[in-house]
Every structure is written in C-alpha cells, then in structure tokens.
N, C-alpha and C positions, 0 to 999 in steps of 0.2 A: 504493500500500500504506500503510496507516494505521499511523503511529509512535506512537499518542496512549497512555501507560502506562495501565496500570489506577487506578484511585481506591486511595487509600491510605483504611485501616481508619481510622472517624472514632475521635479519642479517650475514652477512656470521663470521665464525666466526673467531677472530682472530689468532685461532691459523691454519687455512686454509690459510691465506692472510697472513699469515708471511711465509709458506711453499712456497706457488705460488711466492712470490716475489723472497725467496730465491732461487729458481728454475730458476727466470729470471736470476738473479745476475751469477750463474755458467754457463748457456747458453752464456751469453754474454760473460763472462773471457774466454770463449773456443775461442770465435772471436779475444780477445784484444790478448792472446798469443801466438796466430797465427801468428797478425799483428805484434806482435813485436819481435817474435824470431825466427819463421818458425816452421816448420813441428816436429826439433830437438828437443824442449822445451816441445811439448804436452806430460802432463805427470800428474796424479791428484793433485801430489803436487803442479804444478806450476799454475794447475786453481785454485784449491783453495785457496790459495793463492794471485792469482788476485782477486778473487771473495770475499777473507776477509774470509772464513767459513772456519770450521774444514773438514778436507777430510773424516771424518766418515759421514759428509750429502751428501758426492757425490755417496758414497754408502749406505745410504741409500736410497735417491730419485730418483738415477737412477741406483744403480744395481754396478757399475763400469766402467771403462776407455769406455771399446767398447761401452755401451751401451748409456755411457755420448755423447758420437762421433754422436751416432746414432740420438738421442734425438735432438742434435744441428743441423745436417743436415737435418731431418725435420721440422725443427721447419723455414722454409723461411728465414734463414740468409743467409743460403749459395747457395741454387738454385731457384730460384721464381716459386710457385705451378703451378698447372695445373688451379686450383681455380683464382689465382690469374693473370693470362694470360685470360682469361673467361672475366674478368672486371668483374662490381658491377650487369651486368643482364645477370649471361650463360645462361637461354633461349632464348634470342631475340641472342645472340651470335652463338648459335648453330641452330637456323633458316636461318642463313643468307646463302647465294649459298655458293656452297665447297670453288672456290676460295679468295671470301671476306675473309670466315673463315681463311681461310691458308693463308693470306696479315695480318691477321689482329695479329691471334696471335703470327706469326713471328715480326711486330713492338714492338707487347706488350712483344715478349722473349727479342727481343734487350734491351729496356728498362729497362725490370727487370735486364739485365748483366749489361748493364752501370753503374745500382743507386747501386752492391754490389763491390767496386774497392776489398774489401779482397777474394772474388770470384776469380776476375781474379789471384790475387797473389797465392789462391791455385790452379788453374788450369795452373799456371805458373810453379809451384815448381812440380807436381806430372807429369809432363813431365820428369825429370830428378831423381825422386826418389818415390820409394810406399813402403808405410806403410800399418800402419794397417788404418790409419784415412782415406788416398786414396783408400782402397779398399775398405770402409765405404763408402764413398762417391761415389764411383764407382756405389756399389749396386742402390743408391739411385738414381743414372740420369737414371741408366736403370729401373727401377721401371718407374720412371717418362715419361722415352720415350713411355715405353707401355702402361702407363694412357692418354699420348695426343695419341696415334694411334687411342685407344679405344674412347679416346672423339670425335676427330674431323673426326675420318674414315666414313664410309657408304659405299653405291652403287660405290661411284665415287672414292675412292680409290680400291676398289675392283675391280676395272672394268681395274684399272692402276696397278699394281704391281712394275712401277720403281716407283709409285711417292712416296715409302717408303725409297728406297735408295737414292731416291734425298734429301728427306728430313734430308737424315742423313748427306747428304752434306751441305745443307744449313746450319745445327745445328753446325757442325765441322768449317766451314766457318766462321759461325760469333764467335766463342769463338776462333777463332788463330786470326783473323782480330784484335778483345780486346785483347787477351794476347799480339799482337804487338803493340797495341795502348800504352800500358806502360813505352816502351823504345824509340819507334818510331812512329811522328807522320801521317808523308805520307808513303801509301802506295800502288803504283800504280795507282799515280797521286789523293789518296784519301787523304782526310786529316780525321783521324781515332776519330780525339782528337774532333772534331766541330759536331755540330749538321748537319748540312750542310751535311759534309759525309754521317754521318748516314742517314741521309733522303735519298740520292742518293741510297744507298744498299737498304735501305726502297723501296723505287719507283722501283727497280730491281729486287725483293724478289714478290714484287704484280704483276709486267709484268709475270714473273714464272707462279707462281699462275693462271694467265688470259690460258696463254698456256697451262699449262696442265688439266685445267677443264672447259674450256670453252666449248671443244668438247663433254665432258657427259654432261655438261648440257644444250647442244641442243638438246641433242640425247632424254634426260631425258624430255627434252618438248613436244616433238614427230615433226614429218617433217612439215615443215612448205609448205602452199601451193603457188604456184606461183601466181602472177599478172593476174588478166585478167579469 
C-alpha cells in the first residue's frame, strides 16, 4: 500500500502576488478619487498617485485610462454582480417559483446599493454630467440588466412581456429613492435612511412579485379540480 502524501500546492510566486496586490491598490484609488474629488479628478495621474505607483503600471496592467475604468466597474465596487444577488447557493436560488426569485433578488439589489454609499454619489453626479467613466459605467448596468433577464427569465417572463419594463421601473425606482436618501431623508412619508423603510419597499417589491407570477404559476400547475 502506497504511503507516498500528495504534492503540496506549488507556491504562488512573488512576483505574481506583488502584481495582484498592486492591481488591488489602483482599483481601489479609482474608488478613493472618486470619493474625494468627483468625476473632475479621474485622470491616471491622480490614481496613481492615490495608489502610490508609477502611472507606467496603470498601463501596463491595465492597458490605460478606459480600460483602468472598465477593470474597476467590474470588479463589484461599483455595481453588485449578478453572482452576487444569486447569494452563496444560485441553484436552490434559481429553483425557487418566479416570484420568490424576483422578491428575492430585488432585496438582495437593495442591499448590495445601500452597502456601496460611492455608488450612489456616482449615480448622483452622472445625472448632471457624462464622461467617459459614465459611459463606462453605462455599458456595464446594461450588460448586467441583460445577464439578470437571462438568469432569472423563463416560461413566466415570457409569457409576460410588461414584467420587463416593470422591472426597469423597479430598478430606476430604487436607485433615485438612494440617490435621494443622500440629501433627504423622508420621502413620501418613507424614511429612506432606516432599515424600516427599506423593509417597507422590500414587502412592496415581493407583493409585485406575488401579482405578477402568481397567475403563471397556476397556470404552470395545471387546473386545479373542484371539491366534491
């Protein structure tokens, strides 16, 4: 019988694990001067800079200005993934009825907006001005819109055709409700800023939900027989 252990994981090397960090360090100075100067400031000098490194690693690692932009809004700073709305089991997620699904990952989008506050400040500022980083980021929610169609669609949005422009109201709904949570905290007798509010929109977001796929998935059961 063979006592021979398995091979131990080679070690990653360091000069990998100095790259990879420094890659965070620039992702994250694209967040801090953001928060600290607005949309005016993004410029490579001024990440790199926050970030401490020379601007020859912002092109080398990521190409330049657009692609550094790109690189940061997918990387979940700025929008919370599709993966990440899923929670830690998208199978048993994506088994659940249509409208479970659609209460659920609309709590889990509120949530992801609330926990990014630099989120809302650029969804604040690219109301009133677009760059190149807003059209960056642009790209990227409509990417996203069409990967949750795609995850959470089936028979029962297909069978509905508003319930995709509703959706785009709910989406629109809840990111102005948070860009007004900033300056103001009630609104229309909600208090924007408590968890309490949110629960409310939360409980009103799942009633939706009940209304609009309740009917396919009775239909989807087949008729039920009478009593007797």
């Amino acid at each position: 019988m063979s006592t021979a252990r398995p091979a131990a994981p080679r070690p990653v090397p360091r000069a990998t694990r100095d790259r990879a960090a420094t890659q965070e360090r620039i992702l994250a100075a694209v967040g801090d001067v953001l928060a600290r100067d607005g949309f005016g400031a993004i410029g490579i000098n001024a990440i790199a800079k926050q970030a401490g490194v020379d601007k020859v690693l912002i092109y080398r690692y990521f190409g330049g200005l657009p692609e550094l932009l790109r690189a940061w809004g997918e990387s979940g700073r700025f929008w919370p993934s599709v993966d990440e709305l899923l929670g830690a089991e998208p199978q048993a997620f994506l088994a659940l009825p249509a409208a479970e699904r659609y209460a659920r990952f609309f709590e889990h989008f509120i949530d992801g907006l609330r926990q990014r506050p630099l989120t809302l400040e650029v969804l604040a500022g690219e109301v009133i001005e677009r760059n190149e980083l807003t059209a960056i980021l642009e790209t990227e929610r409509e990417q996203w819109g069409e990967q949750a169609a795609r995850t959470l669609g089936g028979p029962e949005w297909a069978a509905r055709p508003h319930v995709a422009t509703l959706t785009l109201l709910v989406v629109a709904g809840v990111q102005y409700l948070l860009i007004r949570s900033r300056k103001i905290r009630v609104f229309g007798g909600l208090d924007l800023r408590s968890d309490a509010g949110w629960s409310e929109i939360k409980a009103a977001t799942r009633a939706l939900a009940e209304q609009l796929f309740a009917p396919a998935e009775r239909e989807a059961s087949g008729p039920r027989r009478s009593p007797g």
